[in-house]
N, C-alpha and C positions, 0 to 999 in steps of 0.2 A: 330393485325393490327398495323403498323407502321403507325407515326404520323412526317411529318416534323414540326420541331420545330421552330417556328415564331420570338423564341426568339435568335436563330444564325441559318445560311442558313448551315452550316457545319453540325449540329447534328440531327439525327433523336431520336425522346422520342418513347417508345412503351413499355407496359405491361409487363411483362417477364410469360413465361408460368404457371409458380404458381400464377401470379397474384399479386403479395406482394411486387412486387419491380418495380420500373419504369428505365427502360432502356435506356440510355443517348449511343449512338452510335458515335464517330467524324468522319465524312464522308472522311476526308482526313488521316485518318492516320489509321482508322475500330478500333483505343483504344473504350473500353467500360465501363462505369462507373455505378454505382447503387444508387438508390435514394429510402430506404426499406419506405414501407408504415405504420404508426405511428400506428394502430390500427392493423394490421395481417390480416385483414378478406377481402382484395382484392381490388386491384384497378379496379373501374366502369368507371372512365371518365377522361381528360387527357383536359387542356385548357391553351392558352397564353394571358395573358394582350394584348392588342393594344400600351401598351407601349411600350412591349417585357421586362419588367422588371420585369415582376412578371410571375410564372406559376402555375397555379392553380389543384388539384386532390382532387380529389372526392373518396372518400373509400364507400364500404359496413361498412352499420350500423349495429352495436350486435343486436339478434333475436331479433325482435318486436322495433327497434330503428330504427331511420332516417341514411340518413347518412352522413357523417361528410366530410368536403370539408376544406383543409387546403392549406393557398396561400404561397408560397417559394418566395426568391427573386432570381432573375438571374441575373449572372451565379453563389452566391455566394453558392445557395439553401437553406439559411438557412430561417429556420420559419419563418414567419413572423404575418402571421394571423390565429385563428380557427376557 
């Protein structure tokens, strides 16, 4: 399921079918870019700040673990919190 992204009106974010990577789409030009998921075990949930400067994902937790939600910043995506 494709997600418009709140954080630019150009990009759509959406899971990629393995699950392991979050899919950056630029609506004007259809370039795609990838953003793999830090732990391997699937991306569960996909959210934007109200800022639109931060984009937040939520991964599956290792068996019998939580799971772990790590915030990016946009558009630079690099880390920012765990």
């Amino acid at each position: 399921m494709a997600h418009h992204c709140q954080a630019c009106r150009r990009r759509i974010l959406r899971p990629t079918s393995a699950g392991n990577y979050l899919n950056f789409v630029d609506l004007a030009t259809m370039k795609q870019s990838y953003l793999p998921s830090v732990g391997g075990r699937g991306i569960g949930a996909i959210a934007v700040h109200p800022s639109k400067q931060y984009i937040c994902v939520a991964e599956v937790g290792a068996e019998g673990a939580p799971p772990a939600a790590y915030l990016y910043e946009y558009p630079s995506l690099r880390l920012y919190r765990v």
